[in-house]
N, C-alpha and C positions, 0 to 999 in steps of 0.2 A: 312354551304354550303361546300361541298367535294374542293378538292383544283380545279385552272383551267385547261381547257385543253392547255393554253401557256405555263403553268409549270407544268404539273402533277409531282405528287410525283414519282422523280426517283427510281425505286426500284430497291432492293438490295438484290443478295441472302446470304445465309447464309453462302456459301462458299466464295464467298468475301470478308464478313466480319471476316471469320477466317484465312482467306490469308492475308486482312490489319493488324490483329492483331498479327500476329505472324510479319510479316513484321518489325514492331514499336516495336518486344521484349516487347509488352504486355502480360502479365500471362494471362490466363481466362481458366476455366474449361465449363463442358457443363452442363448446367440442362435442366430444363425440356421444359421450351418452355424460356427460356431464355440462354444466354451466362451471366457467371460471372467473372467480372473484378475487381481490385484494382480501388479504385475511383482515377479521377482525381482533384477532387475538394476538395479533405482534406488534410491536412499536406501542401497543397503546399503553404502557405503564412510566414510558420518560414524554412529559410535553413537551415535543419539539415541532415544531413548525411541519406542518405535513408534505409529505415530498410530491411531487408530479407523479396522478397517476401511472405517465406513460415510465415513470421508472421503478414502481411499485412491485414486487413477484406479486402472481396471483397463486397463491395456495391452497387459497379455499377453493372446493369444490362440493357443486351442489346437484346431487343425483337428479337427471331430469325426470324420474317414474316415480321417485316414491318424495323429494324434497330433502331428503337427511343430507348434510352436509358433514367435511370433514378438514381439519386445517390438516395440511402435510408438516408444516411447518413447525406447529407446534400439540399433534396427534386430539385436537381438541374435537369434539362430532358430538352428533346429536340430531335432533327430528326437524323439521323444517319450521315448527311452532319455538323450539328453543334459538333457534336461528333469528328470528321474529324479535323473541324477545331479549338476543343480544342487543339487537340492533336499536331496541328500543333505550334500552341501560347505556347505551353510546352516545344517544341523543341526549341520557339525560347527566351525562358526563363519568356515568359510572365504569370503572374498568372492568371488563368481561373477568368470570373466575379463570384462576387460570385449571388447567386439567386435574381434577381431584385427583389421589392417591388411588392406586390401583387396590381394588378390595380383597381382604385377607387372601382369596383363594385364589387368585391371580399373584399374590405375593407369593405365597408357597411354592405355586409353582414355577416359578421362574427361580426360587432360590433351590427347590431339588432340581431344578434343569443347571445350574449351573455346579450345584456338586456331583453331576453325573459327566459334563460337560470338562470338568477340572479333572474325572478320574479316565475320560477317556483319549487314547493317544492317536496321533496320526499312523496311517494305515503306511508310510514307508519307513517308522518307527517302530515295526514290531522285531521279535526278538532276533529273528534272519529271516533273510531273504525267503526261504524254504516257505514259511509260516506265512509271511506276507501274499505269497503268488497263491497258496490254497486259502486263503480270507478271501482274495480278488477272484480266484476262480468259483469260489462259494456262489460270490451275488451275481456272477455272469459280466465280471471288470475287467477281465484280462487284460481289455486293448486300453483300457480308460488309464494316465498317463499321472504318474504322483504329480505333475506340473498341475493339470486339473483340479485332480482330488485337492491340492493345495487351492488354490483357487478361490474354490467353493468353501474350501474350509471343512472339509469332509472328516470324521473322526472316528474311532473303532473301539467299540467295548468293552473289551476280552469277556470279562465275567459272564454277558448276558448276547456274545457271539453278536455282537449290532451291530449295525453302521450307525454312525450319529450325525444328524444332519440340523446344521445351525439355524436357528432364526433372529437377526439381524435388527434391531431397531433399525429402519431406514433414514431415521432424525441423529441418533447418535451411537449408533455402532453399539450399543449397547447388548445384553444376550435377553433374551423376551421368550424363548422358550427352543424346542427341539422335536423333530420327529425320529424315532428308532425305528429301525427295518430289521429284522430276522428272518432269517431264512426256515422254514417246516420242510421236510420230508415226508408225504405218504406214500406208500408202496415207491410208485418211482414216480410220480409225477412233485413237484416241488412249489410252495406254494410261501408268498410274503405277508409274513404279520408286522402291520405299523402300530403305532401307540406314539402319541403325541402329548406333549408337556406344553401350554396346559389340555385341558380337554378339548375335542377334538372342534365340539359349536365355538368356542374364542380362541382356537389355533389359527390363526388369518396368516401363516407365512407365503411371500409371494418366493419361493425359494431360488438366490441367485440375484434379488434387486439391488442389494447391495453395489452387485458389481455394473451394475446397468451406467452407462455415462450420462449425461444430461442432452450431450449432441444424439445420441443415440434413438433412430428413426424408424429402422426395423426391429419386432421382435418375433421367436418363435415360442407359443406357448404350449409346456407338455404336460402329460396327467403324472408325469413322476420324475423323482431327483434324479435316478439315474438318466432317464433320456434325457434331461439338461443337459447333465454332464456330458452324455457321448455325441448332442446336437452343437452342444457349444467346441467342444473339442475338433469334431470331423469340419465347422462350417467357418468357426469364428462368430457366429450370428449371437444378439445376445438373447439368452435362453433363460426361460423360467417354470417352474413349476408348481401348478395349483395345490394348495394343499391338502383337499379331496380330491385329486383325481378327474375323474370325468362326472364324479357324483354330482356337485355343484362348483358354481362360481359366485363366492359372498358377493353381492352390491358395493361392500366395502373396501373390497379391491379395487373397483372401476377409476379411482383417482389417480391409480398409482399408474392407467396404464393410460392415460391420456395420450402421453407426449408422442407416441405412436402412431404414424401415418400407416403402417403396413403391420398387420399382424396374421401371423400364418398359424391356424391351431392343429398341431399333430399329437391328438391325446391319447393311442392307444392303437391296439390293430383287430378290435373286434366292433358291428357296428353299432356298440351301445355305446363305443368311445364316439362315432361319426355320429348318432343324432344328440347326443350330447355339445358336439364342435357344434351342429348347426344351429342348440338351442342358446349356448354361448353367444355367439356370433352374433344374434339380434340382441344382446346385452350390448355386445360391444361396438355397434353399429357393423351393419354388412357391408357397408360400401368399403370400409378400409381391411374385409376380413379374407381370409382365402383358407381352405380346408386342405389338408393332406388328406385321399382318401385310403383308409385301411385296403391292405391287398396284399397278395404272396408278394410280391415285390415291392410294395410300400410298407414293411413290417413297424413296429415301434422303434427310435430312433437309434434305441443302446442296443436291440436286435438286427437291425440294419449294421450300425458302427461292426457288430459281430461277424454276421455275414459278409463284410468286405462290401456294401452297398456304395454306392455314390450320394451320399447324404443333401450335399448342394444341388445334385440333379433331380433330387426328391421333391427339395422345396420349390423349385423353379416350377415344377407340375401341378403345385398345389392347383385347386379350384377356386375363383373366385366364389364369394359365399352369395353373393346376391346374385340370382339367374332374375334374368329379363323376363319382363310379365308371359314371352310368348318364345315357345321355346321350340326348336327340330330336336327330331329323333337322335340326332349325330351328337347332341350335345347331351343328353339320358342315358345314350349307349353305352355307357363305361358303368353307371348306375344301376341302369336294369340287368348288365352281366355280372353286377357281385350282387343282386336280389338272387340272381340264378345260383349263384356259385356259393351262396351262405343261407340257404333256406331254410336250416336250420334255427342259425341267429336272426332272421327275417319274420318267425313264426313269436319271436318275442324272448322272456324270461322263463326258462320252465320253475315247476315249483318243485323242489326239492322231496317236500313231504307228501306231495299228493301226485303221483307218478300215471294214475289212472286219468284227474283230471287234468292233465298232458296231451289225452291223449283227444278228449271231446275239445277241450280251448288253446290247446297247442303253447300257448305260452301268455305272458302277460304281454300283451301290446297297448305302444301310447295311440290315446285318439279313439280307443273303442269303449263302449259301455257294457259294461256284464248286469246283468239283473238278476238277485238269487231269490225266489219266492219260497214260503212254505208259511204252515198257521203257526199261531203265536205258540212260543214254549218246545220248536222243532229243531232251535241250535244254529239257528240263522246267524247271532251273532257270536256266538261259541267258534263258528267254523268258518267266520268270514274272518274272524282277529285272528286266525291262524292262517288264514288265506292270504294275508296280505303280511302277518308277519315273514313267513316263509320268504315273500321276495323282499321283503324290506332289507333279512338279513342277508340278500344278496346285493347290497347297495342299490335297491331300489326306493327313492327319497316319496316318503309316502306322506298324507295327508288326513286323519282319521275325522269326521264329523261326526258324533255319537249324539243323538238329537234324543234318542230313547234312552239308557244307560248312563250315567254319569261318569267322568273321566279317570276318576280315579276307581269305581270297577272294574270300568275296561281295560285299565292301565294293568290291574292287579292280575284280570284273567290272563294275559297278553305274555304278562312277566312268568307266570305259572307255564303260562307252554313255552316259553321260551326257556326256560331252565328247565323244562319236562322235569319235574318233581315238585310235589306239594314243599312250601316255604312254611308252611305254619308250622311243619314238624320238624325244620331243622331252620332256626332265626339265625343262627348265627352264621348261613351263607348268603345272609338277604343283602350285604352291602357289597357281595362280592359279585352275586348276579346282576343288583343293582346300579351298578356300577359297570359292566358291560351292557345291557338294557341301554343305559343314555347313551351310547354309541354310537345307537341303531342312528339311521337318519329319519327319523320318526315324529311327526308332530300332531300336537291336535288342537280343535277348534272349542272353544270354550262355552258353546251355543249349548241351550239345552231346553227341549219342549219346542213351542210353533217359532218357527222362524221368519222375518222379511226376505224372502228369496234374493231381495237386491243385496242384501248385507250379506246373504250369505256367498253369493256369487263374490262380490267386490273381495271377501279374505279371502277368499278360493286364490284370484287373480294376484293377491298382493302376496300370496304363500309361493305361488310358480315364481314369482320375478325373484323374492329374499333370499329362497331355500331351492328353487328348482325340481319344485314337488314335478313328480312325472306319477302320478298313483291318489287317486284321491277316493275315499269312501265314505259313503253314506248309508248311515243308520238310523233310523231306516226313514225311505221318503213320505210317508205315513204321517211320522211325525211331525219331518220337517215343515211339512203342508199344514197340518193342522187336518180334524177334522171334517171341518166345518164345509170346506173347498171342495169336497170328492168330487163334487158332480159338474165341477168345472174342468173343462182340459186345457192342463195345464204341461 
């Protein structure tokens, strides 16, 4: 749940926070979507004489959109008011805390991630060779090399048919959690179920950082572990992979990829992965960003590796991400012939449950407005929370404002059609459905009755940078407004 509206998160611009820091005779340089700072959370526990800045690492980093900071050094983070008030406890010679204990349910999971992690064997350890090459041809790995899978550290389940894929403290090599891949069968098309230890909102693995070097200049970033692997493999580049996919990129990540003059995003080969690369891209600054674009010949990377592609000659093509204010034809013309050539995926999201209205709005697209009208008590919000769940549970990262109804109604309606069965008469599947439920990429706004349009707009803005909402609704504008407004146009 987004913070409330008695506190919204005070924002903070950038210029402020180079105003406070120069203020405090703190060092920091500019990167790319961060500010870098000397940490305050290391050295400070032995008195020793303070060293020149100019030999100092700067570890801290400080998000320039929203202020949160994060020490790499020693995983310490927090809001740009906790930052404040480090900084003030330094002055008055107090030692910052150092990182509290991780709370119970982040403990848990990291200790069944490590008994799943302890039961599972390397994939060139299974019982013969036989068994091993039909696991590998399972996930579509044939050509991917036990040198690799070693690598990566790559691991195999037997009991629950998985791949297991590590997540790495990048401070000390420690195990912090895992994602599992299995493979489904329907009829003949084939399809991947992941599950992530811990849940999937504080599974932040950047997958593959580990092995990243410090000189290391170029990176390619993909939406899954296998295109790592078969990018890393076919290029030598070092490769990594988000750990939603093309759904989001946490803010929390942004530090880890600073060190990066050149990042190339190849998340995918359909193009909800390409306007996702482009929504990225202004996270990551555009100037250092360049897109692979989806296409028969530019498929996903470990689909390419399969196909016998030129992977190196793939990335050489990429697009720079930032096009110039003024643009010819010659440079859209590869753009407007995969509009032509996927107008399918160009018409949007279709919605799985409502097949009819596919046919009047063709799909869900970003950037447009839908307006559903009808009199009060007609099922507006009955058939809007299924309208939007629908694509939610298509990984489409949504954004609810329920200005009329209160959250946990809506939450309860929402849950009901998503398990399509009444919960009151069987309780004892509610932690099982409720527990898929939080999965969804799903948020909502804590707002309720008349609203300040600025406050509501500003969580709007600060929900797209956190979470990468692409789907936002409002219930209904009525209320939002208040009534008192109507005869203003607003």
């Amino acid at each position: 749940v987004l913070p409330s509206p008695e506190g919204p998160v005070p924002s903070v611009s950038i210029t402020e926070i180079r105003q406070y820091l120069r203020a405090q005779g703190i060092p920091f340089h500019d990167g790319y979507s961060c500010l870098h700072t000397p940490s305050l959370f290391t050295n400070s526990r032995e008195s020793q004489p303070p060293l020149p800045a100019t030999s100092v690492p700067y570890t801290l980093f400080i998000d320039k959109t929203t202020g949160s900071f994060l020490c790499t050094a020693t995983l310490a983070e927090g809001t740009w008011q906790d930052f404040q008030a480090n900084v003030e406890l330094q002055h008055r010679g107090v030692p910052p805390a150092s990182s509290e204990e991780p709370e119970q349910d982040t403990r848990q999971a990291r200790e069944d991630a490590r008994c799943i992690w302890e039961r599972a064997v390397p994939l060139w350890d299974l019982l013969d060779e036989d068994e091993t090459n039909k696991t590998k041809a399972m996930f579509g790995i044939s050509l991917v090399t036990d040198a690799t899978l070693k690598r990566f550290g790559v691991r195999y389940l037997r009991t629950a048919k998985s791949l297991v894929f590590p997540w790495f403290s990048p401070r000390d090599a420690t195990l912090k959690g895992l994602k599992l891949l299995r493979v489904e069968k329907k009829e003949d098309a084939i399809s991947y179920v992941e599950e992530t230890l811990p849940r999937f909102d504080s599974y932040r693995n950047l997958f593959g950082l580990p092995l990243v070097s410090r000189r290391d200049t170029e990176l390619v970033l993909t939406g899954w572990e296998l295109d790592a692997l078969a990018l890393h493999q076919a290029t030598g580049v070092a490769s990594l992979a988000l750990p939603r996919g093309a759904t989001c990129l946490p803010p929390a990540l942004l530090p880890y990829l600073e060190q990066f003059k050149r990042i190339t995003l190849w998340l995918g080969e359909d193009l909800r992965s390409w306007e996702a690369a482009k929504l990225f891209a202004r996270k990551l600054s555009l100037k250092r960003c360049s897109l692979v674009r989806p296409g028969d010949l530019q498929p996903r990377p470990l689909e390419a590796l399969n196909q016998g592609l030129n992977l190196t000659k793939i990335l050489r093509a990429a697009l720079p991400a930032s096009h110039k204010s003024i643009v010819s034809f010659r440079q859209l013309r590869e753009e407007v012939f995969g509009e032509l050539v996927n107008t399918e995926q160009v018409a949007g999201v279709k919605w799985a449950r409502f097949p009819e209205l596919n046919k009047l709005l063709k799909g869900h697209r970003r950037g447009e407005l839908t307006i559903f009208t009808g009199p009060t008590g007609s099922g507006k919000t009955t058939f809007i929370s299924e309208y939007a769940l629908d694509l939610c549970m298509q990984g489409v990262c949504t954004l609810w404002g329920s200005f009329e109804i209160n959250n946990v109604r809506l939450a309860k309606i929402m849950l009901t059609q998503f398990a399509a069965q009444r919960l009151e008469d069987q309780l004892e599947l509610y932690d099982e459905w409720a527990d898929r439920f939080e999965d969804l990429p799903l948020y909502f706004m804590t707002f309720h009755g008349q609203q300040n349009i600025k406050t509501v707009i500003d969580t709007m803005q600060h929900a797209v940078y956190m979470y990468d909402i692409t789907h936002v609704v409002v219930d209904n504008l009525q209320f939002m407004m208040g009534h008192e407004h109507l005869s203003v146009d607003r």
